[in-house]
C-alpha positions as CSV (number, residue, x, y, z in Angstrom):
1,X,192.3,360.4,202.6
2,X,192.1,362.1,206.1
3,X,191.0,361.0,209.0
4,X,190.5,361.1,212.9
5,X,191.4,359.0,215.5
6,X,189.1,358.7,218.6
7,X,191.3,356.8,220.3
8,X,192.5,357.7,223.6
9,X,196.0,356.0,223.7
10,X,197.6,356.4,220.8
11,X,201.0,357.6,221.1
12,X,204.5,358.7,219.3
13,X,207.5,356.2,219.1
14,X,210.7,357.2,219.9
15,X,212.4,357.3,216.6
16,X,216.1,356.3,218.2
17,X,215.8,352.6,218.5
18,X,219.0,352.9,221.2
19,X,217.0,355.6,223.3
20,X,213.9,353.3,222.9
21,X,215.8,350.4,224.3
22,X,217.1,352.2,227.1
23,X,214.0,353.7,228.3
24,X,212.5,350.1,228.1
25,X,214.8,348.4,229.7
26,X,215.5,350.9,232.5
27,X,211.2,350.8,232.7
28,X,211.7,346.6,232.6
29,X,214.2,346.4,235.5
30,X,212.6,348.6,238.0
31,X,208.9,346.8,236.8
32,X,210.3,343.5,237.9
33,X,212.5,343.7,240.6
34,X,210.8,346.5,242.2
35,X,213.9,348.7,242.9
36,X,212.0,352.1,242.8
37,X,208.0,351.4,243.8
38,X,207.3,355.4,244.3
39,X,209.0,356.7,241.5
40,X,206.6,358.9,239.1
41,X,209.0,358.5,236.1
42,X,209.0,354.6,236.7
43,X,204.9,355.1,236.7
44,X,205.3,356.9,233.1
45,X,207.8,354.4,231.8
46,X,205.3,351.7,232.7
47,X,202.3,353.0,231.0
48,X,204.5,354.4,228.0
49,X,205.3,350.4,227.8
50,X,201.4,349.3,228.3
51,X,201.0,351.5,225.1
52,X,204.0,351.3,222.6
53,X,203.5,349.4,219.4
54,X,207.0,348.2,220.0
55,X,207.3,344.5,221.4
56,X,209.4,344.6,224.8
57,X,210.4,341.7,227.2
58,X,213.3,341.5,230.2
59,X,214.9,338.6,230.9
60,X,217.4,338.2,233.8
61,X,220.9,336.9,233.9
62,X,219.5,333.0,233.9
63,X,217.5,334.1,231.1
64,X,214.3,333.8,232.3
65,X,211.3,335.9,231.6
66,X,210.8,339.0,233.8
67,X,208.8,341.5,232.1
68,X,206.4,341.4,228.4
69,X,204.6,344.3,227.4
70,X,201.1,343.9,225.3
71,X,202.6,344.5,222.0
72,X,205.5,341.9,222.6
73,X,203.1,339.0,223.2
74,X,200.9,340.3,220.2
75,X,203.7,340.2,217.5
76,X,205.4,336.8,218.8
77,X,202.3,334.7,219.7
78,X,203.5,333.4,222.9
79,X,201.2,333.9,226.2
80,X,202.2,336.0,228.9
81,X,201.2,332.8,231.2
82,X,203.6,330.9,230.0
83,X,206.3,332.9,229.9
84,X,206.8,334.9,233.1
85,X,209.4,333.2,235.3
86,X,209.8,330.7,233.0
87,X,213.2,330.1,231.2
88,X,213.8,330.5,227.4
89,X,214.2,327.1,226.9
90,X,211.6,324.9,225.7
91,X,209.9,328.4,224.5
92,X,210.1,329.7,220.6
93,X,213.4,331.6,221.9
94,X,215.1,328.6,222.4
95,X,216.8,328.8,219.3
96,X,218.5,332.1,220.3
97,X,219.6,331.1,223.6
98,X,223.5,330.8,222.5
99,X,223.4,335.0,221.2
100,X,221.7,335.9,224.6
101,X,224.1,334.0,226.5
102,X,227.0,335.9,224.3
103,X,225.7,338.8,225.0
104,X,225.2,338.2,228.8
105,X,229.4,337.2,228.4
106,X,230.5,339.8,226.4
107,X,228.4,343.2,227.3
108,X,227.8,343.2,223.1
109,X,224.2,344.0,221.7
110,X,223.1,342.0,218.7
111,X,220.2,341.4,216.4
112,X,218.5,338.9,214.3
113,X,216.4,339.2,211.5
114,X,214.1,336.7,209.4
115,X,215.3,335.8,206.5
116,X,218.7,336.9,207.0
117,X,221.7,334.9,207.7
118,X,221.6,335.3,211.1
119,X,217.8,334.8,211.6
120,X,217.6,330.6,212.0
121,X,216.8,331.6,215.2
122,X,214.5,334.4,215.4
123,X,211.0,333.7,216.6
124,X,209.3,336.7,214.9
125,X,207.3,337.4,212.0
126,X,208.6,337.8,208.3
127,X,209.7,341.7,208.0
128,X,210.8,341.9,211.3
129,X,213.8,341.9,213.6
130,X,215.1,341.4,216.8
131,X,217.3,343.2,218.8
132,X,219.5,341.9,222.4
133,X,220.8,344.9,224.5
134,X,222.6,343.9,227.7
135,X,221.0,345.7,230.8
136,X,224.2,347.1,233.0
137,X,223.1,347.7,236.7
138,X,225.9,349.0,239.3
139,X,228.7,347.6,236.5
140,X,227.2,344.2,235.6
141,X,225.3,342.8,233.1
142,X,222.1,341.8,235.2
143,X,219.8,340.8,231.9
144,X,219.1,340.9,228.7
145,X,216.0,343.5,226.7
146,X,214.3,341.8,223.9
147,X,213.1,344.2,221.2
148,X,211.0,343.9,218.4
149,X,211.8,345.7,215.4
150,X,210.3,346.5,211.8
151,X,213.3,345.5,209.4
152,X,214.3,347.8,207.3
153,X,214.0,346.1,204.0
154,X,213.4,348.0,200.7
155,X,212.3,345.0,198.7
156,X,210.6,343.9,201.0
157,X,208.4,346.7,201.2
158,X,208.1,347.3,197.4
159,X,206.5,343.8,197.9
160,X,204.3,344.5,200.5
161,X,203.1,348.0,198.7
162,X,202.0,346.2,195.9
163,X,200.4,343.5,197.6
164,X,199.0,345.9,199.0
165,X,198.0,347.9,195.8
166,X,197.0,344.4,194.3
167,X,194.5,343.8,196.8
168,X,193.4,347.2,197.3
169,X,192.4,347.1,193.1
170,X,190.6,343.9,193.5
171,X,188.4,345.5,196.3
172,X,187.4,348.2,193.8
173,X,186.7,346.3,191.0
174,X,184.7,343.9,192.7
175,X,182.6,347.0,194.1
176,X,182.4,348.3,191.2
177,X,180.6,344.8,190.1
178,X,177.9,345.2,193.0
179,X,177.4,348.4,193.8
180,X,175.3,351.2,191.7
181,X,173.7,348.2,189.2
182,X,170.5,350.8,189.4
183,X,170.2,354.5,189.6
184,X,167.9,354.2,192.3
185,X,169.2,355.6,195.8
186,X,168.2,353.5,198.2
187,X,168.9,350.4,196.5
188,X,172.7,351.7,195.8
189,X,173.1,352.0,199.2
190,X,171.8,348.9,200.7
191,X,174.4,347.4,197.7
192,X,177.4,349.6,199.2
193,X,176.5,348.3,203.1
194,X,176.1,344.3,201.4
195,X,179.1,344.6,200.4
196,X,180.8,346.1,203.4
197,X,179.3,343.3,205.4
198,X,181.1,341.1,206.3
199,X,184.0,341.9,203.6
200,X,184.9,344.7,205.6
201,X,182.8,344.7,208.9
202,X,179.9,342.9,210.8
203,X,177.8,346.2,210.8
204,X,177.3,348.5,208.3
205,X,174.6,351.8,208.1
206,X,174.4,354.1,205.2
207,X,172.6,357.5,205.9
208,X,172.1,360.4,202.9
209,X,171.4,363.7,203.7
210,X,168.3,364.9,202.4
211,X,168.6,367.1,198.7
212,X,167.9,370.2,199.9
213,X,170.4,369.8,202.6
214,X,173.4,368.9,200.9
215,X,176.8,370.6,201.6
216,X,179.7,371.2,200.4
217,X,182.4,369.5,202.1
218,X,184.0,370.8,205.3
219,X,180.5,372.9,205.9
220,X,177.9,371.7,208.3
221,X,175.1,371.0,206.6
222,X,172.8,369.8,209.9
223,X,172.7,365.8,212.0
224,X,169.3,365.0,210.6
225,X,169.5,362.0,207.9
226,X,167.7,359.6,206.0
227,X,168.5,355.8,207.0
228,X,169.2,354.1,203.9
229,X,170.6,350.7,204.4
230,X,171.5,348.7,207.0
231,X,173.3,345.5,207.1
232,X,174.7,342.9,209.7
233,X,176.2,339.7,210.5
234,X,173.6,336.9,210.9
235,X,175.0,337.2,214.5
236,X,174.5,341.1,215.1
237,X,170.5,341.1,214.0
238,X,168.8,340.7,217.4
239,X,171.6,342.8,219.5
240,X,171.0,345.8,216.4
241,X,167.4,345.5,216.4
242,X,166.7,349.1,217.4
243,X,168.8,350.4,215.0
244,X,166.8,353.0,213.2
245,X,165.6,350.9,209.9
246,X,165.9,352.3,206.1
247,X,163.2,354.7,205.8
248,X,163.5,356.3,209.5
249,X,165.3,359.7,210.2
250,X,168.5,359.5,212.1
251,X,170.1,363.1,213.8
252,X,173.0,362.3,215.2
253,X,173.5,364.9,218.1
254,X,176.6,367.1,218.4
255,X,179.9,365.5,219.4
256,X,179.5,362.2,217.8
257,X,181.6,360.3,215.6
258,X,178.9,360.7,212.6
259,X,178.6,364.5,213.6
260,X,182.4,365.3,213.6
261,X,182.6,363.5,210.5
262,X,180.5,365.3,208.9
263,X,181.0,368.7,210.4
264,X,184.7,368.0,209.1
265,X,184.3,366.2,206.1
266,X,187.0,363.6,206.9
267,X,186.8,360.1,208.6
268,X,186.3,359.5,211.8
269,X,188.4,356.4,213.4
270,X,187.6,354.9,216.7
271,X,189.3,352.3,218.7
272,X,188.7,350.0,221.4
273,X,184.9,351.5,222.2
274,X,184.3,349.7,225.6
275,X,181.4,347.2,225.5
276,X,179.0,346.2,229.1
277,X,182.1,343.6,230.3
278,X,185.2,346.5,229.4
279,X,183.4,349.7,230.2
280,X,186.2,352.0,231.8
281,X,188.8,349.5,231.0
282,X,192.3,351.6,228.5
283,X,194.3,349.9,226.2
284,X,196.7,347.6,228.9
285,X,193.8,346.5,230.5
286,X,194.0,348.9,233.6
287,X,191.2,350.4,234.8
288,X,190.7,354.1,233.9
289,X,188.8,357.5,232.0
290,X,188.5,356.8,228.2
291,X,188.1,360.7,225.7
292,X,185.5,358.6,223.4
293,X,183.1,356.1,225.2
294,X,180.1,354.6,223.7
295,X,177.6,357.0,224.7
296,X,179.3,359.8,223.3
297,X,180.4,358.2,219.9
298,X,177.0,356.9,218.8
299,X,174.2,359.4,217.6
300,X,171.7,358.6,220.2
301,X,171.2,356.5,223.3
302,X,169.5,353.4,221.4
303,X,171.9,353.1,218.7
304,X,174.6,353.3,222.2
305,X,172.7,350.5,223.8
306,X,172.8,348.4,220.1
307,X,176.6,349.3,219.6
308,X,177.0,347.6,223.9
309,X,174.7,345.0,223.2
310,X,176.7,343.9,219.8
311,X,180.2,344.6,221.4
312,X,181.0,347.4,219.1
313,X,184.7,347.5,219.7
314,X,185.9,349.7,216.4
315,X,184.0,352.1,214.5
316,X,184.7,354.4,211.2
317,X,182.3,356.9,210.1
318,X,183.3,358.0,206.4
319,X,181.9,360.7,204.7
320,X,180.6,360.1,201.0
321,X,181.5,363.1,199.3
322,X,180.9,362.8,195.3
323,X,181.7,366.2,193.4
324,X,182.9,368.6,196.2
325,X,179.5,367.6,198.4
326,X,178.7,365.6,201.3
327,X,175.7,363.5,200.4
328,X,176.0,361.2,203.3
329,X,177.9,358.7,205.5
330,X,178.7,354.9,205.5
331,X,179.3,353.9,209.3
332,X,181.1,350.8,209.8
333,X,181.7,348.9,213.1
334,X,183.7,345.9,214.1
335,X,183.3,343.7,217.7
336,X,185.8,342.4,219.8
337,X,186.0,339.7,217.4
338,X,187.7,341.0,214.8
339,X,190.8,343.5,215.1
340,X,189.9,347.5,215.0
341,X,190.5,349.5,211.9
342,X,194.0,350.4,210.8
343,X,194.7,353.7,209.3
344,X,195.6,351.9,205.9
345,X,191.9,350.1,206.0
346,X,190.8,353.5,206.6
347,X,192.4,355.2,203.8
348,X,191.2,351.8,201.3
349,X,187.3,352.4,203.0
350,X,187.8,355.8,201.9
351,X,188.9,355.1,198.4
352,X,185.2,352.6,198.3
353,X,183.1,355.5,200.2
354,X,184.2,357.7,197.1
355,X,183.0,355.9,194.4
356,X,180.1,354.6,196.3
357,X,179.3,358.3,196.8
358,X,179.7,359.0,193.1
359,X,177.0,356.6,192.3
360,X,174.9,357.3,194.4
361,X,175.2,361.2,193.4
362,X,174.2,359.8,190.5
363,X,171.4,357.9,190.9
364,X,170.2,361.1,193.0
365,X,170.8,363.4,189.8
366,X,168.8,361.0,187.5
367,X,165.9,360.9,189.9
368,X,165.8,364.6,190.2
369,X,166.0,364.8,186.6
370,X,163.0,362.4,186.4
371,X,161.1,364.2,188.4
372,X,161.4,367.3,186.6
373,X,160.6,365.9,183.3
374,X,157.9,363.8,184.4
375,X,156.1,367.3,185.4
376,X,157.1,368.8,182.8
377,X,155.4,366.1,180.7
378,X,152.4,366.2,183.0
379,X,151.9,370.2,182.9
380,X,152.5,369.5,179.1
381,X,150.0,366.8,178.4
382,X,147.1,367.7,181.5
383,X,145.8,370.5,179.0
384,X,145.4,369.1,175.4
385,X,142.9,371.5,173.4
386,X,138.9,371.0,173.4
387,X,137.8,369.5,170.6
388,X,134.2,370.3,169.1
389,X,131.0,368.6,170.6
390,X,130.2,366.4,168.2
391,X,133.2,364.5,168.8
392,X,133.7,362.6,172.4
393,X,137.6,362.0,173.6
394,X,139.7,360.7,176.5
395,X,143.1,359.8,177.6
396,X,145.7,358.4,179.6
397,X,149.6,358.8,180.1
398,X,151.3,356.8,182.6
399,X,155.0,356.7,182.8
400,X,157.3,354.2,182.6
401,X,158.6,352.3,186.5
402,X,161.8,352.5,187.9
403,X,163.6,350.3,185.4
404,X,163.3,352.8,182.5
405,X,163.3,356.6,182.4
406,X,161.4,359.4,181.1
407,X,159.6,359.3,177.4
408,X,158.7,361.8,175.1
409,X,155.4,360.5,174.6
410,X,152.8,363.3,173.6
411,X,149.4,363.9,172.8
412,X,147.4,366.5,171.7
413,X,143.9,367.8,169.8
414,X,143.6,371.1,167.7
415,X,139.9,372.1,167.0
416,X,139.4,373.3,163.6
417,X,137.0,375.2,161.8
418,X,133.6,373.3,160.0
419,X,133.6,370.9,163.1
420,X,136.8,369.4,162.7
421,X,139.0,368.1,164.9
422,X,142.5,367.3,164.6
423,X,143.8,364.5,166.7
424,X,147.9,364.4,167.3
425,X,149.7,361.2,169.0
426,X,153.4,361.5,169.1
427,X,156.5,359.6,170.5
428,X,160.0,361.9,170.9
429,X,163.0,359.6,170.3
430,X,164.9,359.5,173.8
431,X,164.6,359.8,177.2
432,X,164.9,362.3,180.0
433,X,164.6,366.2,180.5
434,X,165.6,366.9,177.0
435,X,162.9,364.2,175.2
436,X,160.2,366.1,177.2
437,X,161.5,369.9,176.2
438,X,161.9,368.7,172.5
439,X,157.8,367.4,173.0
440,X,157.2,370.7,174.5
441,X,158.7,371.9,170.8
442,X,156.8,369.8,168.4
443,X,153.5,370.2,170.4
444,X,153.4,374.1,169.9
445,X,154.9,373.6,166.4
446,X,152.4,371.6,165.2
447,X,149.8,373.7,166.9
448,X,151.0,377.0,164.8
449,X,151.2,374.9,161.6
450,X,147.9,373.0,162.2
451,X,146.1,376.9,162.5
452,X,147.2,376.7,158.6
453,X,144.1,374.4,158.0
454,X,146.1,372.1,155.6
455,X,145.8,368.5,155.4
456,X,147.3,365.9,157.4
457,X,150.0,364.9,155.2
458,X,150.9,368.6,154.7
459,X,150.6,368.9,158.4
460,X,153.5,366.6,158.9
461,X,155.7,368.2,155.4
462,X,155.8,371.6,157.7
463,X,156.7,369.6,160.9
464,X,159.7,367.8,159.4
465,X,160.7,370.7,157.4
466,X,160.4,373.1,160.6
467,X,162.2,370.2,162.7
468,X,164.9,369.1,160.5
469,X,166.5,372.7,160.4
470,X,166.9,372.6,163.8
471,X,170.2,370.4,164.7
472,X,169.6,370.3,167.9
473,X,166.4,368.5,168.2
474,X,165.1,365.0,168.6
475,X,163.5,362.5,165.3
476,X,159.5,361.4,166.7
477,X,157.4,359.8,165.3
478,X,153.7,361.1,164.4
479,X,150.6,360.3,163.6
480,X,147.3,362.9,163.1
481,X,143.9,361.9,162.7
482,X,141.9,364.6,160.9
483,X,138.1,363.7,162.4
484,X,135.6,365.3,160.3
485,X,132.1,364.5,161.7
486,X,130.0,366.3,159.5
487,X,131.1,364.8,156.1
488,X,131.2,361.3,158.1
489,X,135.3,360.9,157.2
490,X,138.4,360.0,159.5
491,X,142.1,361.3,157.2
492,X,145.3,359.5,158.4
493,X,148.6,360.1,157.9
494,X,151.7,358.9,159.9
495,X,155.1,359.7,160.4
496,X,156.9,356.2,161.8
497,X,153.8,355.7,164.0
498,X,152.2,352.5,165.3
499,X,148.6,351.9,163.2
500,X,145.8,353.5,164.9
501,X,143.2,351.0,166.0
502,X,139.7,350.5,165.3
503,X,137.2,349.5,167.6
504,X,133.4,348.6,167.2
505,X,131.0,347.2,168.7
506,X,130.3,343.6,167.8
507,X,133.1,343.6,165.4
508,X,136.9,342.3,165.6
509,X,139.3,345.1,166.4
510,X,141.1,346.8,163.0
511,X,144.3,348.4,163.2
512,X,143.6,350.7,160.2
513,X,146.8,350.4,157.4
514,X,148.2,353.8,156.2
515,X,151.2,354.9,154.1
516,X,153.6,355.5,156.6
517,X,156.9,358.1,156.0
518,X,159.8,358.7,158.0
519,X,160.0,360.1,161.5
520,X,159.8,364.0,161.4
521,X,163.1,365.3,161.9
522,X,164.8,363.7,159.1
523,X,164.2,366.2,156.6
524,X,163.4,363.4,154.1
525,X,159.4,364.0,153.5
526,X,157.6,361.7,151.1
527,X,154.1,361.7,153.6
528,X,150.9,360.3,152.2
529,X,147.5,361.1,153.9
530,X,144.5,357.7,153.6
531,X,140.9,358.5,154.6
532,X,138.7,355.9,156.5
533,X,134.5,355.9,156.9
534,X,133.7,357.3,160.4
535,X,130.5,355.7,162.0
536,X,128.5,356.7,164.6
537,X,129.6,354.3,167.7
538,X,133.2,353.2,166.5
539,X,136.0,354.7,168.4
540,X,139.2,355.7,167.2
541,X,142.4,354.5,169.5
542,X,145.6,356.0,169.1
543,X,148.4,355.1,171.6
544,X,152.4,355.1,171.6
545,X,154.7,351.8,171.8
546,X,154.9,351.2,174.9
547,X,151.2,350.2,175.2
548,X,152.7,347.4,172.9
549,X,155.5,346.3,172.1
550,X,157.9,343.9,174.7
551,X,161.0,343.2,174.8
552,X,162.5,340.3,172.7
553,X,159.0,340.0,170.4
554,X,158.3,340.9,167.6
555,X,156.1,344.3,166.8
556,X,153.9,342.6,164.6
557,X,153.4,340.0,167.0
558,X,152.5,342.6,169.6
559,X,149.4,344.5,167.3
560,X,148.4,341.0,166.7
561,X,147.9,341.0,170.5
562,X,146.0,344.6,170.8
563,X,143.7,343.5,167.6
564,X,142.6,340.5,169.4
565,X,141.4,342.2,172.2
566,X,138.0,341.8,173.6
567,X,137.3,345.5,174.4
568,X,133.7,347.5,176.0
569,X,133.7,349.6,172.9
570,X,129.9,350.5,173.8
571,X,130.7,351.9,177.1
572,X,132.0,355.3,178.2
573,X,135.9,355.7,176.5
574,X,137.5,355.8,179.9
575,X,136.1,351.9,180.9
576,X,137.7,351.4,177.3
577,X,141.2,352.4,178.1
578,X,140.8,351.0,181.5
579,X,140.4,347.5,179.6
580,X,143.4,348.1,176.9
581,X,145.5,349.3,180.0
582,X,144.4,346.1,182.0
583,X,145.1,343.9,179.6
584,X,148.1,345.5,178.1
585,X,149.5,347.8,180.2
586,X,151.9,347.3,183.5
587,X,150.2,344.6,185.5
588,X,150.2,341.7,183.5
589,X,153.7,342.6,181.6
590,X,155.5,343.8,184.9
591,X,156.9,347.6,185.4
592,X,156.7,349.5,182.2
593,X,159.6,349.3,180.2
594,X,158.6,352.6,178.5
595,X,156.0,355.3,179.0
596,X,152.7,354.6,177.6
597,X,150.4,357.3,175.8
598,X,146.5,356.5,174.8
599,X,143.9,359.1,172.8
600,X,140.6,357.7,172.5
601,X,138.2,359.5,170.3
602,X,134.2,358.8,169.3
603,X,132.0,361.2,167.2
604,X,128.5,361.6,169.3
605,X,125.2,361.6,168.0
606,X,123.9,363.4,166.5
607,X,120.2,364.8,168.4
């Protein structure tokens, strides 16, 4: 992964560890005993030292502490306090107080390393070492530089890289536990900012870029973004109040860590942002300019003010790129508290942002691909034919919630010659785009084979035969009601379908029994049509599973349900589906599990 720093100091290292010793010791000597006060090279020397990310002390021919830079009194532990001026004794040096006393003797450098035979006494970290250099000044040894060094060890480091790998797995996995559990955008990315917080920071944001704006990465696809998730430290939430919340639009204005990160499609690191107490202040504590302040890293002024107010001291803006395009950013910020991002935490974030991108890519496809085939079911479903007049319909689709996806549930009526009406209720096996296209195919297949005026059983013989050669297509189930007002009949036949139920007034609900065959598809055949009295005043209901059945019961369980319903079966059919719905549908069993489908037909009187 690639990324940015936005630091100000950060600097090479002299790859000669003799050069580097010199150049600090010569810098140490003329620090502490003031020998040269006007000297511009000393000035360099000095703030080369403030800023090296090697440790560096002096001490002077009684062996007592001159001069520590920052990074020395990081690595060892010890307090600059307590050591200026002070001898080594009584100090965690005391154990190497015999070498530096050889070396103030004999004029010969020496080292010490942990773990080695020679390291009993040195006061540094596992994996590193540390070097004594005599400091020569007009032909005498005047003092001794202390240097702290990585140590060159190859097992060592093998161990260290898979520690490292180890842990970076472990991360991964467990991300891969809690984050993208739904296909839903939003809720992926206030999963991915959970997890960063406190795991990996104390505040986390996670902004996608709308659909239409997505880019391909390295282009500029614009600052304005959709604020998806935002999560904190119990510390942080009255100091980030004005954050922008999930659901606001965030542009984040040219020149800003979240713009450069996405104008260049790599991370964006920076260190040490100054808060309201170190505004101004560089890395050794002196006062001066910094290239990346608050008010220029952060998107706008308020989120400035927040990142102050909180003591932002580290922030890392990584792009989530899934497939080649940007689709957002997860910004990540750490106070004072904590230590800043390192470019291996950067490089591990980016390996997260990745497949937290992926997923929610994802979950981005599937709701696009929803959305198309939930119009494409409503275009399909908003125009079913017109049946005669002496026969009264209505109906109802409602699509399943956010748990589920998609249906191929399908209705339709085909008006016939001699007052007849054919009613179709039908249930595509699968989910998604291609369920709803192969419902578009039955629907105008049956329509062309219905023109044929044959009988319902027939009806369905032609469907399966017509369906079944195609390999590509989906099994449904089927089931046509043949309403025949004039000779006072109802003809059934099903395919797999759920009974059709009866409903009359002052009588218990019937679900009417009829042969059932195989779902059409299966090239097996084998229908059988049944024929049923039709009455003035009783309606006909025909509706797909998921007006019924639940999950963990069983189906017949579920029609025992629907045929003890106490339905208005005098009143206009839309109050009647409003009552099935109410007292079957969505709220009373939760979000529908799958997409429910209701046909409702009464013959009129006649005048």
């Amino acid at each position: 992964m690639r990324f940015r720093h936005g630091e100000a100091g950060e600097g090479a290292t002299p790859a000669d560890p003799d050069a580097r010793s010199r150049a600090t010791a010569a810098a140490a000597l003329t620090a502490s005993t003031g020998a040269v006060t006007d000297s511009d090279g000393t000035d360099l020397l000095r703030e080369i030292l403030a800023v090296a990310p090697v440790g560096v002390a002096l001490l002077d021919d009684r062996l007592r502490w001159q001069y520590l830079n920052p990074a020395f009194t990081t690595v060892t532990g010890l307090r600059r306090a307590d050591l200026l001026g002070g001898s080594v004794d009584g100090t965690a040096f005391a154990g190497a107080a015999d070498t530096l006393r050889r070396v103030l003797a004999d004029g010969r450098a020496r080292e010490q390393a942990t773990g080695g035979p020679d390291g009993a006494g040195a006061p540094v970290p596992s994996g590193l070492r540390v070097r004594y250099r005599p400091l020569e000044r007009a032909g005498r040894i005047t003092g001794v530089v202390v240097v702290v060094l990585d140590d060159p060890d190859p097992e060592r480091e093998l161990r260290r890289e898979l520690g490292q790998a180890r842990a970076r797995l472990a991360l991964l996995d467990a991300a891969a536990d809690r984050i993208g559990s739904t296909l839903d955008v939003d809720t992926t990315c206030a999963e991915l900012a959970a997890f960063a917080v406190p795991r990996l920071a104390e505040l986390a944001t996670v902004d996608v870029l709308p659909p239409e704006a997505t880019a391909r990465t390295g282009g500029t696809p614009g600052t304005r973004l959709h604020r998806a998730a935002v999560d904190c430290v119990a510390g942080l939430r009255e100091a980030v109040a004005e954050l922008p919340r999930p659901g606001e639009s965030v542009r984040h204005r040219d020149g800003s860590a979240a713009a450069r990160a996405l104008a260049g499609g790599v991370a964006v690191l920076v260190d040490r942002l100054p808060t309201d107490e170190t505004a101004g202040e560089t890395a050794d504590g002196t006062a001066g300019e910094r290239a990346d302040d608050t008010a220029g890293t952060a998107p706008d002024p308020a989120t400035a003010a927040a990142y102050r107010a909180a003591g932002v001291r580290s922030l890392l803006v990584v792009p989530l790129t899934a497939r080649g395009h940007l689709v957002g950013l997860l910004t990540l910020a750490r106070t004072a508290a904590s230590p800043g991002f390192t470019p291996d935490e950067a490089v591990l974030i980016g390996d997260l942002a990745g497949r937290a991108a992926a997923d929610i890519d994802n979950a981005r496809r599937y709701t696009r691909s929803q959305g198309i085939a939930l119009e494409l079911q409503r275009a399909l479903l908003s125009e079913p034919g017109s049946p005669h007049q002496n026969l009264e319909l209505a109906s109802r689709y409602l699509p399943s919630g956010t748990s589920s996806v998609v249906g191929g549930d399908w209705y339709e009526t085909v008006r016939l010659p001699f007052g007849r009406t054919l009613l179709v209720m039908g249930d595509v096996m699968g989910h998604g785009v291609e369920a709803a296209v192969d419902m578009s195919t039955y629907r105008s297949t049956l329509r062309d084979v219905a023109g044929m005026d044959l009988p319902p059983h027939r009806i369905l013989r032609q469907l399966d035969t017509v369906i079944a050669a195609n390999e590509s297509a989906r099994p449904a189930t089927c089931l046509l009601a043949l309403a025949d007002p004039g000779r006072g009949r109802w003809t059934l036949s099903s395919a797999g379908h759920l009974p059709p139920a009866l409903i009359a007034p002052d009588r218990p609900n019937e679900l009417l029994r009829i042969p059932t065959g195989p779902p059409l598809g299966t090239g097996l055949g084998g229908y059988e049509q049944a024929t049923r009295e039709l009455l003035p005043g009783q309606t006909l209901l025909l509706y797909t599973d998921g007006l019924v059945e639940r999950r963990g019961e069983d189906i017949d369980v579920s029609l025992d349900r629907l045929a003890g319903l106490r339905l208005p079966a005098a009143g206009e059919l839309d109050d009647l589906i409003d009552a099935v719905l109410h007292a079957l549908g969505p709220s009373t069993a939760g979000p529908a599990e799958d997409d429910i489908a209701v046909l409702a037909a009464r013959p009129r009187a006649r005048p």
